[in-house]
C-alpha positions as CSV (number, residue, x, y, z in Angstrom):
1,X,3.2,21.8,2.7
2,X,0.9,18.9,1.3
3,X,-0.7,16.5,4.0
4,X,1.1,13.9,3.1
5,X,4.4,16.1,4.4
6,X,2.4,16.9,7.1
7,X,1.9,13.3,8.2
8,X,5.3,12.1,7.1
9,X,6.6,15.0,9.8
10,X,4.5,14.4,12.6
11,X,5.4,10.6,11.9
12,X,8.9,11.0,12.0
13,X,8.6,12.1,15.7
14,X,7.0,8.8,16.6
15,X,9.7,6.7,18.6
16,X,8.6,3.1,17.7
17,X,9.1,4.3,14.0
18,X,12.2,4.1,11.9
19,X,12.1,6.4,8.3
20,X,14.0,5.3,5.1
21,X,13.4,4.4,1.7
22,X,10.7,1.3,1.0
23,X,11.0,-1.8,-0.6
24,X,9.8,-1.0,-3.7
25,X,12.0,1.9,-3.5
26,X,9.8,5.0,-4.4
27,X,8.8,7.4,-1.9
28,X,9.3,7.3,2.2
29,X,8.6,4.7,4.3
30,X,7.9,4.1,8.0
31,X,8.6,0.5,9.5
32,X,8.9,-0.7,13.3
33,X,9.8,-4.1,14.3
34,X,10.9,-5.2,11.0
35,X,7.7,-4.1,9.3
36,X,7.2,-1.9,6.7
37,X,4.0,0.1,8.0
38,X,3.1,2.9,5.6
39,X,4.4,4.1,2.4
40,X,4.4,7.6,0.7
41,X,4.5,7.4,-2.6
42,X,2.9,10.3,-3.5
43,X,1.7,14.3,-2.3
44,X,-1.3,12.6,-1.8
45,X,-1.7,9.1,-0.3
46,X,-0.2,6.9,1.7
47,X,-0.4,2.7,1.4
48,X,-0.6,1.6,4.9
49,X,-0.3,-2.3,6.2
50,X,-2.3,-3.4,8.6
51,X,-2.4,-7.1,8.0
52,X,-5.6,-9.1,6.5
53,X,-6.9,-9.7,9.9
54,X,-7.3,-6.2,10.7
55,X,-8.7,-5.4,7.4
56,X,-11.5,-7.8,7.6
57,X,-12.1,-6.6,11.0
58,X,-12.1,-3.0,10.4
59,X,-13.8,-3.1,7.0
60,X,-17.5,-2.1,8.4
61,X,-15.4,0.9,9.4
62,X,-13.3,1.6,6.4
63,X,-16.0,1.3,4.1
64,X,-17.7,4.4,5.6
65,X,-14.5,6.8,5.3
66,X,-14.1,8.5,1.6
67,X,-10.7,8.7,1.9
68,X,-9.6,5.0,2.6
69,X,-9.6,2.4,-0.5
70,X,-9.5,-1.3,0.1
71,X,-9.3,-3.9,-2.1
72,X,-10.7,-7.7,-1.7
73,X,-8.5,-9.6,0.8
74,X,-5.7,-7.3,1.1
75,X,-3.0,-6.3,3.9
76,X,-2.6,-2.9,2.6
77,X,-4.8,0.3,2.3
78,X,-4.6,3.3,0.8
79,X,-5.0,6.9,2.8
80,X,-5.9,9.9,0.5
81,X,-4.6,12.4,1.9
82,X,-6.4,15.7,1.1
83,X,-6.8,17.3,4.4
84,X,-6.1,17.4,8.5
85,X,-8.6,15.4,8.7
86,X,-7.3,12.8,6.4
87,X,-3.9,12.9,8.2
88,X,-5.6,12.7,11.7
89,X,-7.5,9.3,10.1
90,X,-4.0,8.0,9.3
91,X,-2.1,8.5,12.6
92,X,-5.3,6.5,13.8
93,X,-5.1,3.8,12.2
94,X,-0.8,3.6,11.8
95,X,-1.7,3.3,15.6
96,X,-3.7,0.2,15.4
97,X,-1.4,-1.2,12.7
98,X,1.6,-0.4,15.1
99,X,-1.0,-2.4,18.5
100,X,-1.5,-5.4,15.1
101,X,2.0,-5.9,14.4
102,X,3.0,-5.8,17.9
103,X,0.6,-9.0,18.7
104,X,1.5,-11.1,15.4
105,X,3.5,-14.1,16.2
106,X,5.6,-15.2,14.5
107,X,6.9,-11.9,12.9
108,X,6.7,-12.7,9.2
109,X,8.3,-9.6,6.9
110,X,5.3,-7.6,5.6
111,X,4.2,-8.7,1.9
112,X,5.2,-5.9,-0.8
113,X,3.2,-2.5,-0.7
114,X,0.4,-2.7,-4.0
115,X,2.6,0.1,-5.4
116,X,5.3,-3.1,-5.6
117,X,3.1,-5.5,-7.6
118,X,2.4,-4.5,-11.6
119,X,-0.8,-4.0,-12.7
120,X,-2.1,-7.3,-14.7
121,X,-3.5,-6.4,-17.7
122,X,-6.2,-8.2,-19.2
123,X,-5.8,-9.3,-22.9
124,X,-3.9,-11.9,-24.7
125,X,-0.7,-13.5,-23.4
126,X,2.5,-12.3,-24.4
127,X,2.9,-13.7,-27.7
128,X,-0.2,-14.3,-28.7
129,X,-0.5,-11.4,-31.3
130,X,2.3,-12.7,-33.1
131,X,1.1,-15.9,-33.5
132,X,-2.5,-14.4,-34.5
133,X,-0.2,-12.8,-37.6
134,X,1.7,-15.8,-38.4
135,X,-1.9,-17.4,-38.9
136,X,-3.0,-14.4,-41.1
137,X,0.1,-13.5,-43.2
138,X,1.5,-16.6,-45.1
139,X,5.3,-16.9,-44.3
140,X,7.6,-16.4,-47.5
141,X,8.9,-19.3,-48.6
């Protein structure tokens, strides 16, 4: 059994939490209140939201912990999961995203999961290539 299983079973006997499939519709998800509060989309992590708020907060924190990633300004981290220790870290904090949720007013639904949004990728704008070889190949007339 990975840890992510591990977590996912000691999460489903949480009563303030509902299991089913997430938004972005790969892997489990947990949600309470109408908030979608961690995500499994893999054997080994989990994409939990905790809100902005209590990511700026916490990030002195977070920033210490190998197995958390943050990005810049977002709701939602990301748990490796590679041990007991790891699952124990994210029981923790679903518990403070459960206390966050609860004390949000209005309740807004939670913003998509990172696994949700595709990846920008750098380069040239779709199209741009083509018109790159329009300018290089004369058309035939």
């Amino acid at each position: 059994m990975t840890a992510a299983h591990r977590a996912m079973a000691l999460l489903e006997t949480w009563p303030n939490l509902v299991s089913g499939p997430p938004r972005c519709t790969v892997g489990q998800a947990f949600a309470s209140a109408g908030h979608e509060i961690v995500h499994f989309h893999s054997d080994d992590s989990a994409d939990l939201y905790l809100t902005r708020t209590a990511v700026e907060r916490l990030l002195p924190q977070l920033a210490h912990a190998s197995a958390i990633r943050v990005r810049p300004g977002a709701s939602w981290i990301t748990v490796l999961l590679d041990c007991d220790a790891d699952v124990q870290l994210l029981l923790g904090l679903v518990s403070v995203a459960l206390k966050e949720h609860g004390a949000v007013t209005p309740r807004r639904p939670s913003p998509p999961c990172d696994w949700e949004r595709p990846p920008v990728a750098p380069g040239p704008r779709p199209g741009a290539a083509r018109r790159m070889v329009d300018r290089l190949m004369p058309h035939a007339h």
